[in-house]
N, C-alpha and C positions, 0 to 999 in steps of 0.2 A: 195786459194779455200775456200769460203763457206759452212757452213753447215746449213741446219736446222733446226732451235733450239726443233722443236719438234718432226722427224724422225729421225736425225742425216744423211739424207743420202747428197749429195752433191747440192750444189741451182745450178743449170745450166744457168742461165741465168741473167742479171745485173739488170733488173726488178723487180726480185724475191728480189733479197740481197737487192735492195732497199727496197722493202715493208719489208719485215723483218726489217728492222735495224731501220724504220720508229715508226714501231710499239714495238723495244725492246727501244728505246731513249723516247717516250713518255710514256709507262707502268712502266718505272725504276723512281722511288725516289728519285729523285737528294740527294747524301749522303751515298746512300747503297753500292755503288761499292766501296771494299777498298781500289783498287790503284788507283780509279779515280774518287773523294768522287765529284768533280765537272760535272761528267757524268749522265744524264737522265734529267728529270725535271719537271716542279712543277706542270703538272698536276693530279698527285695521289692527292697531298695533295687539290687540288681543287675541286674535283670530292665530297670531302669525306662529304664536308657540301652544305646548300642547294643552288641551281640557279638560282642566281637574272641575272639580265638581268648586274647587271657591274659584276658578277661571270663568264658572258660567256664570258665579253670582258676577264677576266683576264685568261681564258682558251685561247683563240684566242693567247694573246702575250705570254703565257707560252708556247704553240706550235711553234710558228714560231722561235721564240727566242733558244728552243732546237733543234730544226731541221736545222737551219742555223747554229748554231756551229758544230752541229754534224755530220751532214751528207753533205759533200761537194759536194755529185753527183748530189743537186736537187736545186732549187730554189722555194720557195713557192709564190704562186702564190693568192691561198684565204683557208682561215677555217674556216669551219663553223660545227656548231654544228646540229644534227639532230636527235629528237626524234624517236623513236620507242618504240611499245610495247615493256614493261621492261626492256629498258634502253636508251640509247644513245647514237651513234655513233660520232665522234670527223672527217669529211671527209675532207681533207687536198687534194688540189689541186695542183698539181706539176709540174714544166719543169724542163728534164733532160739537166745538163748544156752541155754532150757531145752530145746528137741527137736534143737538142732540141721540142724534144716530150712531152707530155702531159702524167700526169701520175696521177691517184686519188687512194688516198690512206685512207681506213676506220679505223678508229682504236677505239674498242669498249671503252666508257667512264666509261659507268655506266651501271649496272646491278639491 
């Protein structure tokens, strides 16, 4: 069973764990976890300087790159970067490899 990393109460649904686990693999620092120094990845450190147009590609293959090792329930499909007032959402496009559904998932970049 899952939990909620920010209510602790239980995720009910595989959708949910998904998004969550989407959004803790891409916010983690590849190197910070100590039993699993090779878990999250490299787009903190990409976020942190400015975005040229090959800074998005290399956000694009740090995404797909973490989420295809990490998370086995999904297959990516497209990411794209999209601005907003103060800051940046990171929207990752997704089929789920057991229903085959369509699933988008936001994951704030920058602030």
């Amino acid at each position: 069973m899952a939990l909620d990393r920010h209510t602790g109460k239980a995720i009910t649904t595989e959708e949910e764990r998904i998004r969550q686990s989407i959004a803790d693999i891409l916010t983690t620092r590849r190197g910070t976890r100590v039993m699993r120094r090779e878990y999250g990845s490299d787009l903190p450190a990409l976020i942190d300087g400015p975005i040229s147009p090959e800074t998005e590609l290399d956000l694009y293959a740090a995404a797909v790159d973490a989420i295809e090792r990490w998370e086995p329930a999904v297959k990516v499909s497209n990411v794209q970067l999209r601005y907003e007032e103060g800051g940046a959402v990171l929207e990752c496009d997704l089929r789920r490899r057991d229903t085959g559904a369509a699933l988008v998932v936001g994951v704030e970049a920058r602030q």
